[in-house]
C-alpha positions in Angstrom: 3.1 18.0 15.1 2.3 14.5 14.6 4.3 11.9 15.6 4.8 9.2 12.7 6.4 5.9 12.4 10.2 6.1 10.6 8.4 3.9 8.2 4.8 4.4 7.7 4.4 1.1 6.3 5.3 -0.5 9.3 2.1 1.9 10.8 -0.3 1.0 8.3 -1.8 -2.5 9.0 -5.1 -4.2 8.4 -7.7 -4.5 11.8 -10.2 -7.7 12.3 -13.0 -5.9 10.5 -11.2 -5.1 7.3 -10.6 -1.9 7.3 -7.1 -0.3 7.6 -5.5 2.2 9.9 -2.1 3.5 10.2 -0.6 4.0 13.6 -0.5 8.0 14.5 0.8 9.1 18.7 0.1 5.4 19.5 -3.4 5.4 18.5 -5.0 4.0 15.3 -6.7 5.8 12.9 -9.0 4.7 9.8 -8.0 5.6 6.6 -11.0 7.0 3.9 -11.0 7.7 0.4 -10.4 11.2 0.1 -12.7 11.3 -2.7 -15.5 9.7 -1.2 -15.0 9.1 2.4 -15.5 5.2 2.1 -13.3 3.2 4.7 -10.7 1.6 2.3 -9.5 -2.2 2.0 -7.1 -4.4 0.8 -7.6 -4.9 -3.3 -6.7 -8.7 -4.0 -4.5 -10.6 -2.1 -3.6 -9.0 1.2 0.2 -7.4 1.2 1.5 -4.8 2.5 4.7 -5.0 0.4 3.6 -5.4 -2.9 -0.6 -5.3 -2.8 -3.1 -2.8 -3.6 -5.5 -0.7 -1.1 -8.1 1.4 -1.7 -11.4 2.4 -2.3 -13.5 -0.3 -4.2 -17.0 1.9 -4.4 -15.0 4.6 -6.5 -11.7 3.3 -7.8 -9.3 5.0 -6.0 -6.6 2.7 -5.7 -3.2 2.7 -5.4 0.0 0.1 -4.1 -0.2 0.2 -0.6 2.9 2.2 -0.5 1.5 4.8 -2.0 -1.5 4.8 0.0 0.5 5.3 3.6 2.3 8.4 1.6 -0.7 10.5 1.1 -2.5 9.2 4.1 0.6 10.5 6.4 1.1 13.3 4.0 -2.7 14.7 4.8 -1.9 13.6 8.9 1.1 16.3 8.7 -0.6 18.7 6.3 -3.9 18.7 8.8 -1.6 18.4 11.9 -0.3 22.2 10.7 -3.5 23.5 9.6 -4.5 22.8 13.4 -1.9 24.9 14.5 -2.6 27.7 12.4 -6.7 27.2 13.4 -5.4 27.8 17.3 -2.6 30.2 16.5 -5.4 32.4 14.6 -8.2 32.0 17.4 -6.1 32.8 20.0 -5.2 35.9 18.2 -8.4 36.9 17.2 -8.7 38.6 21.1 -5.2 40.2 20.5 -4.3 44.1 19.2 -0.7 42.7 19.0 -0.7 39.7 17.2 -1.9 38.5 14.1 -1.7 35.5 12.2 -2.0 35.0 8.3 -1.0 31.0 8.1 -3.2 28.7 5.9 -6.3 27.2 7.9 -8.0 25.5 5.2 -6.7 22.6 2.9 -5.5 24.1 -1.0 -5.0 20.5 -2.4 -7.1 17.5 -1.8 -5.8 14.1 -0.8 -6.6 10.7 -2.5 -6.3 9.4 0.9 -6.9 10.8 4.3 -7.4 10.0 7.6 -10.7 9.7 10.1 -11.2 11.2 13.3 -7.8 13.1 13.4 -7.2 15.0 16.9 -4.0 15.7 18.6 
């Protein structure tokens, strides 16, 4: 499983080229609209206390809060569906084990995150 930050806002954070990341393992990730895969930004004034992110091109938008929820919610949502995917492969060979775990998402997320990989 991924390993978060205790506060995720303290992970999510703004990089030179305007897009934001959030800090996953020590390595930072992009966030993207979940509806349209667009890199989100900062809405208004830059704060990561009280301001808005999200995606301008569509609307998604939220407080930024909000925004570092569902992103680390989709980071530990995918982080188990990874586990299932190698649990199930690594089954697939074997006539004693099976495995009947979730592989695929069954909700989408407003927010996710690009290039996960653990």
């Amino acid at each position: 499983m991924p390993i978060i930050d205790q506060s995720v806002i303290e992970g999510f954070r703004e990089v030179s080229n305007d897009d934001l990341t959030i800090d996953i393992n020590g390595k930072s990730h992009v966030i993207l609209c979940g509806l349209c895969n667009e890199k989100i930004t900062f809405i208004g004034e830059v704060d990561i206390e009280s301001g808005q992110a999200g995606c301008a091109k569509c609307g998604n938008i939220d407080s930024v809060e909000e925004v570092a929820r569902i992103a680390t919610e989709y980071v530990k949502d995918e982080g188990q569906l990874i586990i299932n995917r190698m649990a199930r492969d690594t089954a697939r060979n074997s006539e004693f084990m099976t495995v009947s775990g979730q592989t695929e998402h069954d909700k989408s997320h407003r927010f996710i995150v690009a290039e996960l990989t653990f």
